[in-house]
C-alpha positions as CSV (number, residue, x, y, z in Angstrom):
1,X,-5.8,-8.2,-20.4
2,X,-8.6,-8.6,-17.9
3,X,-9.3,-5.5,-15.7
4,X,-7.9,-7.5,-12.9
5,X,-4.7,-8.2,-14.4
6,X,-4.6,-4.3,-15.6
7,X,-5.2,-3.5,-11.8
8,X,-2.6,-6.1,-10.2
9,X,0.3,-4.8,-13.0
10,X,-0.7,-1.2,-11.6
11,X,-0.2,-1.9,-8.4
12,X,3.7,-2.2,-9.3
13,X,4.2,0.8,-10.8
14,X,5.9,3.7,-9.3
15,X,3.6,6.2,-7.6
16,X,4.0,9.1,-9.5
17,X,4.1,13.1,-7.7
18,X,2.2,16.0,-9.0
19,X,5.8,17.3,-10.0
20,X,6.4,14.5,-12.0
21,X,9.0,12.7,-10.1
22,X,9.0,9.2,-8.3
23,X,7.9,9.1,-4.4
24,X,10.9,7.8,-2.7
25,X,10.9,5.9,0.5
26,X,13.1,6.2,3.4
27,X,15.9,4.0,2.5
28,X,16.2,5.7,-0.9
29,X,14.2,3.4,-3.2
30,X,11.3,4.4,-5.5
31,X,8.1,3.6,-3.7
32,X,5.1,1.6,-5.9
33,X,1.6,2.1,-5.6
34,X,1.3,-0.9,-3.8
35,X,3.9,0.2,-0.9
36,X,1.7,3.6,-0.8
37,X,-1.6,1.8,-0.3
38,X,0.2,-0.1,2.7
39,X,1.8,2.7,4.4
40,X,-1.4,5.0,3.7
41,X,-3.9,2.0,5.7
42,X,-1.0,1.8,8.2
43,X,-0.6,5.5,8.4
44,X,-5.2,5.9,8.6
45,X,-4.8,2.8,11.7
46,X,-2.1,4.9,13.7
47,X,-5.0,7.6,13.4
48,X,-7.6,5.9,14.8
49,X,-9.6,4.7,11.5
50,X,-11.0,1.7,13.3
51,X,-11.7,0.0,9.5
52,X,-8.1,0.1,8.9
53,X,-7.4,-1.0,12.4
54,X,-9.4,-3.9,11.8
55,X,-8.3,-4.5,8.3
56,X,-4.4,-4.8,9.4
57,X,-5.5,-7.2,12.9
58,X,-7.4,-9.5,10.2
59,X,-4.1,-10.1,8.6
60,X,-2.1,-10.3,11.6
61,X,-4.6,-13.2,12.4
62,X,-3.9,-14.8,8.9
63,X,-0.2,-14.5,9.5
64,X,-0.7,-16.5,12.6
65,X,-2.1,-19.4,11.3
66,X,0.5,-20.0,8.6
């Protein structure tokens, strides 16, 4: 397994608390790493990080063209 493969098949895993247990999202479900990487760039935008900002309006533009 390359490193990237290793990295991608993280990204699906749950995110695990110092306690142990699963994060959990609103509706209920467990929350992957992936999810938390989202919701942290979303959460660093709503704060005014203007690298996040920009990172989230770059894919906005990409969703537009499709």
């Amino acid at each position: 397994m390359t490193m990237e493969e290793y990295l991608l098949a993280q990204l699906d895993q749950p995110v695990l608390l110092k306690d142990g247990s699963a994060a959990v999202k609103p509706d209920g479900s467990t929350m992957t790493k992936n999810e938390a990487i989202a919701t942290n760039i979303l959460n660093l935008a709503m704060r005014g990080d203007l690298k996040a900002a920009q990172f989230i309006m770059g894919l906005q533009k990409i969703n537009r063209k499709k």
